[in-house]
C-alpha positions in Angstrom: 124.8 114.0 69.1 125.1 117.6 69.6 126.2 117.0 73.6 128.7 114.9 72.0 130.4 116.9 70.0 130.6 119.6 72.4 132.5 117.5 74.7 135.5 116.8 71.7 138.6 119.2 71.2 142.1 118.9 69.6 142.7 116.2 67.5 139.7 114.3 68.5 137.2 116.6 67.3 139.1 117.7 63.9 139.5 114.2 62.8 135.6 113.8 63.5 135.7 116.8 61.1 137.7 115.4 58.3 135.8 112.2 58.6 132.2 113.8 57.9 133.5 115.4 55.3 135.1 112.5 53.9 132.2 110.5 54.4 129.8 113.5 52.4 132.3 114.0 50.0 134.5 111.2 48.7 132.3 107.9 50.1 129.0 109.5 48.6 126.6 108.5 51.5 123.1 109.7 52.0 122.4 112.3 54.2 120.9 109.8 56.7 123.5 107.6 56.6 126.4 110.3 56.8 124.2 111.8 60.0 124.4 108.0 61.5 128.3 107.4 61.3 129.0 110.3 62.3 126.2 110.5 65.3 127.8 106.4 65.9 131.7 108.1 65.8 131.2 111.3 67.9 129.6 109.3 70.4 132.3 107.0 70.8 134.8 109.8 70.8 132.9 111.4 73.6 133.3 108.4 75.2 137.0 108.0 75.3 137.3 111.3 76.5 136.1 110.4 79.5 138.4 107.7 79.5 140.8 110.5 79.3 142.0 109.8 75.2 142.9 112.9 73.8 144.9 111.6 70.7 143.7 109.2 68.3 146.6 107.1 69.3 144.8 106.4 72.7 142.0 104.3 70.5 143.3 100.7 71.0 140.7 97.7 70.6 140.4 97.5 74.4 138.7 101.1 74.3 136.3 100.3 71.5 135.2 97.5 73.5 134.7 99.5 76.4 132.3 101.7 74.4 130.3 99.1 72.9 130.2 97.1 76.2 128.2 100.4 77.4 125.8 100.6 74.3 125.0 97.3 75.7 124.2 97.6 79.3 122.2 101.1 77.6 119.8 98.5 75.9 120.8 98.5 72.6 119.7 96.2 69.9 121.7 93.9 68.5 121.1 95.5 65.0 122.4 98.8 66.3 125.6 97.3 67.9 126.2 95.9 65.0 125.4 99.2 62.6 127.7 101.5 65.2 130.3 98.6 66.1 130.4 98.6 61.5 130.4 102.2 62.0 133.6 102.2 64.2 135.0 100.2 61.9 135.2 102.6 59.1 135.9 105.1 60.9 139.3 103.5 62.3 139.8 102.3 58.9 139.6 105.5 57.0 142.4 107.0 60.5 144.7 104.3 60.0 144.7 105.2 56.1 145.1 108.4 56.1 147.9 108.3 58.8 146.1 109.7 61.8 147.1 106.2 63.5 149.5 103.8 62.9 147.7 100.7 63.5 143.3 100.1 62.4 142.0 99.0 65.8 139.0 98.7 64.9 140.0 95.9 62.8 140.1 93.7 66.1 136.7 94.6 66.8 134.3 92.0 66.5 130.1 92.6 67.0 127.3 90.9 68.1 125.8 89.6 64.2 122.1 90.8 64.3 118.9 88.5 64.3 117.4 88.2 61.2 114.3 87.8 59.9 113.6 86.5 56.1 110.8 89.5 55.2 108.0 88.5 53.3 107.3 87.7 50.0 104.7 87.3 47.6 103.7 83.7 45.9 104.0 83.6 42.2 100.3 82.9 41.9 99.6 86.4 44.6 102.1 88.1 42.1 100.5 87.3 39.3 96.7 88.3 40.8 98.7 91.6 42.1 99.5 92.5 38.4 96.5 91.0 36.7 94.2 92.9 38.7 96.1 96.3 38.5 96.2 95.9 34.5 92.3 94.7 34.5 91.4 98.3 36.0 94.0 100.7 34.0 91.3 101.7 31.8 88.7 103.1 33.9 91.8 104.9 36.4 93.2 106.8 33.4 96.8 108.0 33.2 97.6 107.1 37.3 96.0 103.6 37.0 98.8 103.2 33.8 101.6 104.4 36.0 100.8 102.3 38.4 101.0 99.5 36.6 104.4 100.4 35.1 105.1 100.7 38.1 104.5 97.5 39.7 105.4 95.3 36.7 109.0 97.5 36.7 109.1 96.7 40.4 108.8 92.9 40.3 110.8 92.6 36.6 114.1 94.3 37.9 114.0 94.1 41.5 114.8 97.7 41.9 114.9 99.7 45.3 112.1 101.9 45.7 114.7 105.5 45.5 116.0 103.6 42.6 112.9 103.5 41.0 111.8 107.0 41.5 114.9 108.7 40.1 114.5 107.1 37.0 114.5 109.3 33.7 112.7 108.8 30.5 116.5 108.3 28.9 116.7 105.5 31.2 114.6 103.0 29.5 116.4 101.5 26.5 113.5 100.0 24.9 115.6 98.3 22.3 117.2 96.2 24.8 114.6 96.1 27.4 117.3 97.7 30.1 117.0 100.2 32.7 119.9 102.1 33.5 119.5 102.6 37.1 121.7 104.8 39.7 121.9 102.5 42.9 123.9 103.2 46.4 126.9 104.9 46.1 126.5 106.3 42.9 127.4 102.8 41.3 125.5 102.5 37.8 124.0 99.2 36.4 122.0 97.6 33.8 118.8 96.0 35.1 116.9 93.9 32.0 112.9 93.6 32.4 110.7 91.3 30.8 108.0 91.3 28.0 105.0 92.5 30.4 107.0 95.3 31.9 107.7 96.6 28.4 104.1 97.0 27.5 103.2 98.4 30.7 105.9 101.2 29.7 104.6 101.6 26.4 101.3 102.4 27.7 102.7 104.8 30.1 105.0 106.5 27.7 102.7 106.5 25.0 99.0 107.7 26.6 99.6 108.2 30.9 102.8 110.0 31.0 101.8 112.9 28.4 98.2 113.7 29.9 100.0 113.8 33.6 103.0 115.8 32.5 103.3 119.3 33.5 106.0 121.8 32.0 108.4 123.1 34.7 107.5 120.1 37.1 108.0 117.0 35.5 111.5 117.5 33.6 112.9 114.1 32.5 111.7 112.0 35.0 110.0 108.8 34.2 107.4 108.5 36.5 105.1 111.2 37.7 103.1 112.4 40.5 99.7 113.5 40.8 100.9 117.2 39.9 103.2 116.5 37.3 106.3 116.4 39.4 108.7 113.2 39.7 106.9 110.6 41.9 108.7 110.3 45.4 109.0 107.5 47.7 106.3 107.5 49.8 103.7 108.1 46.8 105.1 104.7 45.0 104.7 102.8 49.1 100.9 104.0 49.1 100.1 102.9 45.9 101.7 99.8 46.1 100.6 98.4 49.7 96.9 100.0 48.0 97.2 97.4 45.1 98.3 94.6 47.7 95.0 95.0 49.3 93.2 93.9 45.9 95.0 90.4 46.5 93.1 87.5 48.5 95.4 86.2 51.5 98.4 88.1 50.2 100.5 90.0 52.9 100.6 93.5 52.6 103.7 94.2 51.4 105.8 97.5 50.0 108.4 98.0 47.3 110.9 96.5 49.2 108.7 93.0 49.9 109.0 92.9 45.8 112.2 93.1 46.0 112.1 89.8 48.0 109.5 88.4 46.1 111.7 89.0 42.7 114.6 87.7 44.0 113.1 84.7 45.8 111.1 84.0 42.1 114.3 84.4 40.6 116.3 81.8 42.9 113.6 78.9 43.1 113.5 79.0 39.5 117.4 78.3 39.3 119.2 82.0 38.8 122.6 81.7 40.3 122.9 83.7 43.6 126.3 86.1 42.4 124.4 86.7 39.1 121.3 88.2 41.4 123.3 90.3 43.7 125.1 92.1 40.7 121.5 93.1 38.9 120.3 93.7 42.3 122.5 96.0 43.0 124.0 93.7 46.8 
């Protein structure tokens, strides 16, 4: 990315400026996200450079597919030409908007759709072993074995994303109405309910694992805690969870986000409409 950029002057390389820090600033992407457009877009300028484009005028969609014609012959997946042909996209987009061209030429530009594969998921008889065994131990593995299963039965009630999950505050819960206020991509706030055995298993937590884990200066107001006392992070709540999986007979060993699946999948066999999924999911 770096050669990249080195090759860009002029107009090229301040738009590729203005559109990092529009992308970091008004479209509120993660850092790894931001780094990916933006590797995806200098790249592509780079490119037309050597085609001899020095204004953003000279991007027409016969360019674009000049570009992506090369990620191709470079061996590409068909998941990245997709992620940096979407990437394109936006970027044209956001030029054509703010008047740095006057037609989008990216919105021509079609890509190759990626192959998909339906991930796993659990069957509601492994679910329910995956929970039942977790809560038949939490009283020999003290305050961790609690979390943990607050943890899972939070997981599989709301369908959460695992980053979701961990930056979850006590203030979050609202017990009353058994909702978690939840902070998903984007910044975009939503109201997740959870069921009857989720709400015990946060009681428990709250009430006995949560206090004898919780350290002063480490664990502020987060809801779930590490080892140390801090808030748990990502790949603590993966380790735990693919550790419970193994406790399951014939189950396959799944993360957070194969409980995801498995919630939504439970959800839709047992007749939830599809739009009314996607909003509490966060899609």
């Amino acid at each position: 990315m770096g050669a990249a950029v080195a090759q860009l002057d002029g107009a090229l390389a301040q738009a590729l400026s203005d559109y990092e820090r529009h992308l970091r600033l008004e479209r509120g992407l993660s850092e790894h996200t931001t780094r990916a457009y933006f590797g995806d877009v200098a790249d592509l300028l780079a490119h037309l450079t050597q085609l001899g484009c020095t204004a953003m005028e000279d991007i027409n969609v016969s360019s674009l597919r000049h570009w992506l014609a090369k990620q191709q012959s470079l061996g590409r997946s068909r998941t990245t030409l997709a992620r940096r042909a979407a990437a394109v996209r936006g970027f044209t987009a956001w030029a054509h908007r703010v008047g740095l061209t006057t037609t989008d030429a990216g919105a021509l530009l079609a890509s190759p759709k990626p192959r998909r594969t339906l991930p796993l998921a659990l069957s509601v008889s492994e679910a329910r072993s995956l929970l039942d065994e977790a809560g038949a131990r939490v009283h020999e593995q003290g305050p961790q074995g609690a979390r943990d299963v607050a943890i899972l039965e939070v997981l599989y009630a709301s369908g959460m994303r695992v980053g979701e999950l961990c930056g979850l505050d006590v203030d979050d819960v609202d017990a009353e109405r058994r909702l978690l206020r939840v902070l998903g991509k984007g910044s975009k706030e939503r109201s997740v309910p959870y069921g009857v055995p989720a709400q015990h298993a946060l009681e428990r937590w709250l009430a006995i694992g949560r206090p004898a884990l919780f350290a002063a200066g480490l664990s502020g107001p987060a809801l779930f805690l590490g080892a140390r006392g801090g808030r748990i992070d990502q790949r603590a709540v993966r380790t735990l969870v693919h550790a419970r999986m193994q406790a399951v007979p014939g189950a396959p060993d799944l993360g957070p986000h194969g409980l995801r699946h498995t919630t939504a999948t439970h959800l839709l066999e047992g007749g939830a409409d599809l739009r009314t999924v996607q909003e509490l999911w966060g899609f």
